[in-house]
C-alpha positions in Angstrom: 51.4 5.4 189.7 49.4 8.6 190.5 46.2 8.3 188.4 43.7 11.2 188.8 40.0 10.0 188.2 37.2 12.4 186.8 33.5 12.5 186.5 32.4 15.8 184.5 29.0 16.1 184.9 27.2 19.4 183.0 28.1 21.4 185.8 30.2 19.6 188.4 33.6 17.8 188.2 34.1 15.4 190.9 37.6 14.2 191.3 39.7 12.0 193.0 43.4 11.0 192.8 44.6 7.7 193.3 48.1 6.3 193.7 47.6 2.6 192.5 50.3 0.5 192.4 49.6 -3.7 191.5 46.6 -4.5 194.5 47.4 -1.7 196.3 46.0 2.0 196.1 45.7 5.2 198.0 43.6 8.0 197.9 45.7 10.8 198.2 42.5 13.4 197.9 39.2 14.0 197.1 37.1 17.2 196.0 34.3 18.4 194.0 33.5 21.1 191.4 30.1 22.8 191.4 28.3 25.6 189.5 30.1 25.6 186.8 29.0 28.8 184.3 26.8 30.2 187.4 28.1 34.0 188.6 29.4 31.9 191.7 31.3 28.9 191.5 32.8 26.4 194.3 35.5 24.0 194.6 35.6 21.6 197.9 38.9 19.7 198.0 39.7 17.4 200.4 43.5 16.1 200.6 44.4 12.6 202.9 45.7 13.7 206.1 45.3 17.6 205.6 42.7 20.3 206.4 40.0 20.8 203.8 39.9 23.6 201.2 37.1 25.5 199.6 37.4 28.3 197.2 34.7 30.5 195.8 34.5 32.2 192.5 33.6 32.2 188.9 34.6 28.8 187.2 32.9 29.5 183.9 33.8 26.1 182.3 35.5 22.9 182.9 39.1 24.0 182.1 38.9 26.6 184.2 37.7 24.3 187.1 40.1 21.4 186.1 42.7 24.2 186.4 41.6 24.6 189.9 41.5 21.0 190.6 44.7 21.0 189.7 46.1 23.9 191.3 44.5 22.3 194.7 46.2 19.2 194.1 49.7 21.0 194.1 49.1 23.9 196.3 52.1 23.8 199.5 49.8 24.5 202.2 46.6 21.6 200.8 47.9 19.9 198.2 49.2 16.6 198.1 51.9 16.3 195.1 54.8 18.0 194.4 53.9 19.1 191.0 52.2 18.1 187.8 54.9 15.5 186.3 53.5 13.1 189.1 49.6 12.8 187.6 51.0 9.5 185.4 47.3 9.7 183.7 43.7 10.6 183.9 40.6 8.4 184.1 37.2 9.2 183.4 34.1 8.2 183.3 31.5 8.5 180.4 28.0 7.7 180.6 27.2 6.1 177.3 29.4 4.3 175.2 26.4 2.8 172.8 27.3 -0.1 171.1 31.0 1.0 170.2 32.1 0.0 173.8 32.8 -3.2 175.6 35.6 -2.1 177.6 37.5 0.6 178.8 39.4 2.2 176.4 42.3 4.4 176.2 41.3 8.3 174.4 42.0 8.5 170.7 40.8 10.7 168.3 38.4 8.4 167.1 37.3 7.6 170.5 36.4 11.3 171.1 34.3 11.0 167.9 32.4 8.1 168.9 31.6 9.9 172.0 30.5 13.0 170.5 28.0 10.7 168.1 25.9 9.6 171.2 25.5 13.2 172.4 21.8 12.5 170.8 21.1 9.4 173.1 23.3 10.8 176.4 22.3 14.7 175.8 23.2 15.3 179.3 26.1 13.8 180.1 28.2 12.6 177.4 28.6 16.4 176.6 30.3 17.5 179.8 31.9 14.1 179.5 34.1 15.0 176.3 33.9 18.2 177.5 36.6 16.9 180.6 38.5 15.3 177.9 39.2 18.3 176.0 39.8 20.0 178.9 42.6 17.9 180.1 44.3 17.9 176.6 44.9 21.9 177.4 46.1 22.0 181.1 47.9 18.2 180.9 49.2 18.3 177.2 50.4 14.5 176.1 48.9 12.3 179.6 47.3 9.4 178.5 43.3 9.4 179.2 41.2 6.2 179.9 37.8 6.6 179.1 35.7 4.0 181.2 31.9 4.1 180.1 28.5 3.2 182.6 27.7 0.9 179.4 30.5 -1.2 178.8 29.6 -4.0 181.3 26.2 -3.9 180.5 27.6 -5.1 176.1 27.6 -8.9 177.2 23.5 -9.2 177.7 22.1 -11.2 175.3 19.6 -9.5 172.5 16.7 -11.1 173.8 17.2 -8.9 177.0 18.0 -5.6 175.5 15.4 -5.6 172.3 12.5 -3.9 172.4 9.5 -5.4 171.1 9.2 -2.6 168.7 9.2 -2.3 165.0 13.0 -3.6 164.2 13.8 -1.1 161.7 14.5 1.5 164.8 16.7 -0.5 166.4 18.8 -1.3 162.7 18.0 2.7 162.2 18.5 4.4 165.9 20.0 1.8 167.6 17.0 1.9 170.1 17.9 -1.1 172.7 18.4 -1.3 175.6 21.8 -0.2 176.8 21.6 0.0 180.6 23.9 2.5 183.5 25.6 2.2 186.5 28.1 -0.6 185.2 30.8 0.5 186.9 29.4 0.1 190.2 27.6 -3.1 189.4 30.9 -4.6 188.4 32.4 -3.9 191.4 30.0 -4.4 193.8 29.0 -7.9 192.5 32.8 -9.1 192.4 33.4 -7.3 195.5 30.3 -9.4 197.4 31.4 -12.7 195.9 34.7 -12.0 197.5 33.1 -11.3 201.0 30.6 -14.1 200.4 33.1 -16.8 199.2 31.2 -17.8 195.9 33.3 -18.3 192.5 32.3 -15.0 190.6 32.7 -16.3 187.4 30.0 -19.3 188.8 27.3 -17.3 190.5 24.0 -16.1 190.0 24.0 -12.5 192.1 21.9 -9.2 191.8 23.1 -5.9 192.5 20.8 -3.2 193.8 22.1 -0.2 193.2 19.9 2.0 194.9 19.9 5.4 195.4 18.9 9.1 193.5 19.3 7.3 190.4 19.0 3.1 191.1 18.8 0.3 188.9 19.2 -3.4 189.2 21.5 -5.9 187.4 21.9 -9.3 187.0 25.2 -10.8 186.9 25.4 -14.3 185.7 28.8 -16.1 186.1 30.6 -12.5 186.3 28.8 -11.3 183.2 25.8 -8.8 183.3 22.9 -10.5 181.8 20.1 -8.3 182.5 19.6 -4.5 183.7 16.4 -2.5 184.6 17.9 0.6 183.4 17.1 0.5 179.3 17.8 3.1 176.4 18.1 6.3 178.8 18.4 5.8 182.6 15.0 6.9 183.1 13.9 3.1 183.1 13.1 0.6 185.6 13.4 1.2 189.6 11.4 4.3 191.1 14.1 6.9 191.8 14.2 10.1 193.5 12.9 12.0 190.5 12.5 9.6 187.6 9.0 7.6 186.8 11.1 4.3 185.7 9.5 1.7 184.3 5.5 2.7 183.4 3.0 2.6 180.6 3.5 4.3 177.3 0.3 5.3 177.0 -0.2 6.7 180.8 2.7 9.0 179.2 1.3 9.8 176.2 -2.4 10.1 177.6 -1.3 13.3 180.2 0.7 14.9 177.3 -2.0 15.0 175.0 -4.6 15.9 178.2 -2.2 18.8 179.0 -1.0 19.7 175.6 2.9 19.1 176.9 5.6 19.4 174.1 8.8 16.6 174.2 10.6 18.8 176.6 7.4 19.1 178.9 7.1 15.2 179.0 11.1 14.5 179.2 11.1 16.5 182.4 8.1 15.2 184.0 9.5 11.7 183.8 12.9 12.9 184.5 12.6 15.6 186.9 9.7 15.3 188.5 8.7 12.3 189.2 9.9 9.2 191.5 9.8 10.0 195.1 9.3 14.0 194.4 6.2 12.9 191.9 4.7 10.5 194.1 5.6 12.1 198.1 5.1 15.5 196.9 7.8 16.5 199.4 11.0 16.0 198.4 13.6 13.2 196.1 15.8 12.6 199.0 15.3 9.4 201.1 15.8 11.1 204.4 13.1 13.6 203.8 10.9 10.3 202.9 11.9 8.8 205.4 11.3 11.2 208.2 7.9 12.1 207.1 6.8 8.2 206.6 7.6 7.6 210.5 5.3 11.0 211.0 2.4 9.2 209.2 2.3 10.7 206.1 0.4 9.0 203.8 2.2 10.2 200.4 5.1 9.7 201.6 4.5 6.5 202.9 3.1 5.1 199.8 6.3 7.0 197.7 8.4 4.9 200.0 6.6 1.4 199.8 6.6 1.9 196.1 10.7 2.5 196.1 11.2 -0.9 198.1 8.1 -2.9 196.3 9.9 -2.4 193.0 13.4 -3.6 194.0 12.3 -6.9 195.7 10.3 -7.2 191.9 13.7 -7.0 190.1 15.0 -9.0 192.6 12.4 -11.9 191.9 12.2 -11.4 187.9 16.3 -12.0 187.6 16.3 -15.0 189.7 13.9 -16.6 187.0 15.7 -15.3 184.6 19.0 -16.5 185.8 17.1 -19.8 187.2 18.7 -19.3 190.9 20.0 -16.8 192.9 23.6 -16.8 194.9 23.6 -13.0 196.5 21.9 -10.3 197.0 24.1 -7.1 196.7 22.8 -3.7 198.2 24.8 -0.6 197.8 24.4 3.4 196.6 23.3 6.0 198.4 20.6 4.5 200.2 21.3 0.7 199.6 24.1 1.2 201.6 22.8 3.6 204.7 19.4 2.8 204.8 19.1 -0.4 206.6 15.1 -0.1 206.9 15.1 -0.3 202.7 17.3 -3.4 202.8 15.0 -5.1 205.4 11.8 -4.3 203.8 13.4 -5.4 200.4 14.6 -8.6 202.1 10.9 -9.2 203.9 9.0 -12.0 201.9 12.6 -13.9 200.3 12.5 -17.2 202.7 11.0 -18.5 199.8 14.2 -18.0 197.6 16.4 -19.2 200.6 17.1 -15.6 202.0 17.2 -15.9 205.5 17.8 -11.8 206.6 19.9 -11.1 209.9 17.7 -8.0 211.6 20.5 -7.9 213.9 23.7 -7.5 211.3 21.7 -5.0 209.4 20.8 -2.7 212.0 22.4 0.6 212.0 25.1 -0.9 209.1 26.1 2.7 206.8 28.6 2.8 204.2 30.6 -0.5 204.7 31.1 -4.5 203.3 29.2 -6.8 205.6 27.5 -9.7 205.3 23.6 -9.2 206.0 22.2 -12.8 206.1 22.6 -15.7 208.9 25.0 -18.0 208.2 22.8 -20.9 207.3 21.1 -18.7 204.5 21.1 -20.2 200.8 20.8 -16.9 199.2 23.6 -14.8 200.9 23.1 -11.0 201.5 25.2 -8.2 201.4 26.0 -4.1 201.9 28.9 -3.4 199.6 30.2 0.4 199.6 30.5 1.2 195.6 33.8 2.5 194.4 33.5 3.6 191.2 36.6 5.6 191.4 38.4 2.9 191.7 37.4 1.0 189.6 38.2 3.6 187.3 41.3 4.2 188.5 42.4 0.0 188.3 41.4 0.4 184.2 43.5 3.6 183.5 46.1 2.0 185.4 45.6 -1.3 183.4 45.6 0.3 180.3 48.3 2.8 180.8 51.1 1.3 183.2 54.2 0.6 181.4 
């Protein structure tokens, strides 16, 4: 069953399709959208087995570029289908899915409704999110669509971990809780490193750090997220590459009143430009971090020790919470290629029976391994996140006849 799997973003459409039959699946291509509405646009496509494609032009709005997707996908020199008929249905992911969402759901008009009332709480992405919906409706009239949300594995944490300790009439009000991101990938990562690790997922106490541009932390108790450090909006918890995460109120609201800043102002400071940027001065990309730490520069020596400090913190705090720990799951971006992040986050654990392998972790980049000596209590692991697939296994799921 050819599923094609999409993740609009406000300007981008990354894609993949996926022929998934019942545990087995193939990724027949790859691409990505970018500059969507910009004077210049560019699609990067990337089939199994064949040369890659780029194109270059306009693409004023998602139909237009899912049009393109498309037309790459079929094209006789670089596609990798015959023709449309063979696209069974179309996954994709949404950020938010509030409290209307525990599990992947197939599109209805009253789906597309719910969506379109969290645009207030998911401004920037459940938008473009619809927005891929819609688009498929035009250019793939009557396919079945999946909608798989970042929230839905984050629904089965209990209240006392998503309230706020604020006045309750906002949360009976706005709905202001905790909601959490990156489910998706915490799902699959934690079930995934049980599987290489040998524990009963559905008996184990693991975190999953995924780390990266954007990076949270979850705790999965007996397959079941119980905790997050993401909270209402994504901007909470771990230090990411622009984003403060977790910090005082009233550090926030002390610089917007000493600099007069309006919402907007203070929104973008904490989302834009803060994190590694805010703190390094230099860039919000590890690598940059990186290089400049092992040249001696302070700032960006103290952005990078900040990054690490705060994920071994999580780490720590979810054990308690979850009174053990089983595994130790590192993936994203740089949770799975930087090998220095996992050691330093690792450094200090003997006492929680992590016993850290140097040797298995060094130079280890994009794959599933098993990062701790065998006679380790508290396994550790790399796990490459597949969110695609994962998306992919739902639509199929929901969809296959």
């Amino acid at each position: 069953m050819v599923i094609l799997v999409l993740n609009c973003g406000s300007s981008s459409i990354k894609y993949q399709l996926i022929d998934l039959e019942a545990g087995k699946s193939a990724l027949l291509a790859k691409g990505l959208v970018e500059r969507i509405g910009l004077a210049e646009g560019d699609l990067t496509h990337k089939p199994t087995g064949k040369e890659r494609f780029e194109l270059h032009r306009p693409i004023p709005d998602h139909t237009t570029g899912i049009r393109l997707v498309l037309e790459a996908l079929t094209d006789p020199a670089h596609g990798v289908i015959g023709s449309l008929s063979e696209v069974k249905a179309v996954g994709h992911r949404v950020a938010h899915g509030g409290e209307f969402f525990a599990e992947s759901c197939i599109v209805t008009e009253e789906v597309k409704e719910k969506i379109r009332t969290l645009f207030e709480i998911a401004p920037l992405h459940n938008p473009a999110n619809l927005e891929g919906i819609l688009s498929i409706e035009k250019v793939l009239p009557g396919v079945p669509q999946v909608a798989v949300f970042d929230t839905s594995f984050h629904q089965t944490i209990p209240a006392e971990n998503y309230m706020y300790a604020l006045p309750y009439a906002y949360y009976e009000k706005y709905r202001v809780r905790k909601y959490g991101f990156h489910g998706t990938s915490h799902q699959y990562v934690a079930r995934r490193g049980a599987e290489l690790a040998g524990l009963d997922f559905g008996h184990s106490k693991i975190v999953t750090c995924h780390v990266g541009n954007g990076a949270s932390v979850t705790a999965v108790l007996d397959g079941k997220s119980f905790d997050t450090s993401m909270g209402f909006s994504p901007v909470d918890g771990l230090m990411m590459g622009t984003r403060c995460g977790t910090v005082d109120p009233s550090a926030v609201t002390f610089i917007a009143e000493k600099e007069g800043m309006s919402y907007e102002e203070v929104n973008a400071m904490m989302n834009k430009k803060s994190g590694l940027l805010g703190v390094s001065e230099l860039s919000s990309d590890m690598r940059d971090i990186d290089a400049a730490y092992h040249a001696g520069e302070a700032k960006a020596i103290l952005a990078r020790d900040m990054y690490d400090s705060r994920v071994k913190k999580f780490i720590g705090q979810y054990a308690a919470e979850m009174g053990g720990l089983d595994l130790v799951v590192f993936t994203g971006g740089v949770g799975e290629n930087s090998d220095e992040m996992r050691a330093n986050v690792c450094s200090g654990l003997e006492f929680m029976g992590v016993e850290f392998d140097e040797e298995a972790n060094r130079g280890v980049r994009g794959t599933d391994k098993i990062l701790s000596k065998a006679s380790s209590r508290v396994k550790v692991a790399v796990i490459a996140t597949d969110e695609e697939l994962m998306i992919a296994t739902d639509t199929y799921r929901l969809t296959h006849c």
